[in-house]
C-alpha positions in Angstrom: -29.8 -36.3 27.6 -26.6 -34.1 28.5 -24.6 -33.5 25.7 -21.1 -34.8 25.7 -18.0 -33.6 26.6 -14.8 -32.8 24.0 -12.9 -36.2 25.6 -16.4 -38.2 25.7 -16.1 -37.2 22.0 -12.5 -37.8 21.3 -12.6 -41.1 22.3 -16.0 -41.7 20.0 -13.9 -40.7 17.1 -11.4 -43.6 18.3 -14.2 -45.7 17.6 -16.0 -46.4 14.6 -18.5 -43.8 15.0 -16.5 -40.8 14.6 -17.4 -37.6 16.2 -17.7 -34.6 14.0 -15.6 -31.4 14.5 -17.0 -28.5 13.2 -14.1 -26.0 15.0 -10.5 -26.1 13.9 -9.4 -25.6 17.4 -11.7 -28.3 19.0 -10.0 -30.6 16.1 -7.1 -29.5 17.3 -7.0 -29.8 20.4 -8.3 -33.7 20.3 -5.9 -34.2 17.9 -2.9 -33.1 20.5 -4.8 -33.8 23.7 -6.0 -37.1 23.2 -4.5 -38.5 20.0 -7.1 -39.2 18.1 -6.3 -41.3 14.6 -9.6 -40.4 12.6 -11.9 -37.2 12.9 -15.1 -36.8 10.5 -15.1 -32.8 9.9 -18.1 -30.3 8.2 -17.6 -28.6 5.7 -16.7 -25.4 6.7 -14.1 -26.3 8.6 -12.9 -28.2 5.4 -12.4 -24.7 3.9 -10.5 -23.3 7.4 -7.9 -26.3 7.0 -7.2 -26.6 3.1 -5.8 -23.4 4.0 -3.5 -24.8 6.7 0.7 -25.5 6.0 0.0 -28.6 8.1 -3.0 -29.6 5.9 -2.0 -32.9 3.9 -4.1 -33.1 1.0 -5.8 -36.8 -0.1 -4.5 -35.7 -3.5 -1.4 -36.0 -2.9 -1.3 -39.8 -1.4 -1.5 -40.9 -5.1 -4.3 -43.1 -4.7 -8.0 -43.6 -5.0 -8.6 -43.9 -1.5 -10.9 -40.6 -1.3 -13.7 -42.1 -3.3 -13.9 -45.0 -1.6 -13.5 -43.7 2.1 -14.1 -40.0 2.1 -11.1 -39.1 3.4 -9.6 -35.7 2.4 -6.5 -35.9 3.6 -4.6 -35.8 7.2 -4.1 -33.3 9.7 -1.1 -33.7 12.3 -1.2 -37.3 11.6 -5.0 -37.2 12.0 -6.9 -38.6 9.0 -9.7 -36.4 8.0 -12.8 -37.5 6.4 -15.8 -35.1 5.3 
């Protein structure tokens, strides 16, 4: 089976199964290119955007929502889950 493309993945991560980034400028990119709302990311590129200005942390939202839906925090106005 032929692997998919970076849209055929964007638009997965529209839907409830979200695609999994695993480089920050792949993320990126689907996050400008295609607008995607919701991205599931490893954990290595956890570490590369904790370190990004644009980087909205989870902990900051004031709520419990990370334990009950993984997300970490947004991205661009992309949420992030892990």
């Amino acid at each position: 089976m032929k692997e998919k493309s970076l849209a055929e993945r964007c638009i997965d991560a529209l839907d409830e199964e979200m695609g999994t980034f695993n480089r920050f400028k792949e993320l990126e990119n689907a996050i400008r290119r295609y607008k995607i709302k919701k991205a599931k990311i490893t954990p290595r590129l956890e570490e590369q955007l904790l370190c990004d200005s644009q980087f909205v942390n989870a902990a900051e939202y004031g709520s419990d929502k990370v334990l009950k839906t993984g997300e970490i925090g947004s991205y661009l106005g992309c949420r992030i889950y892990v």
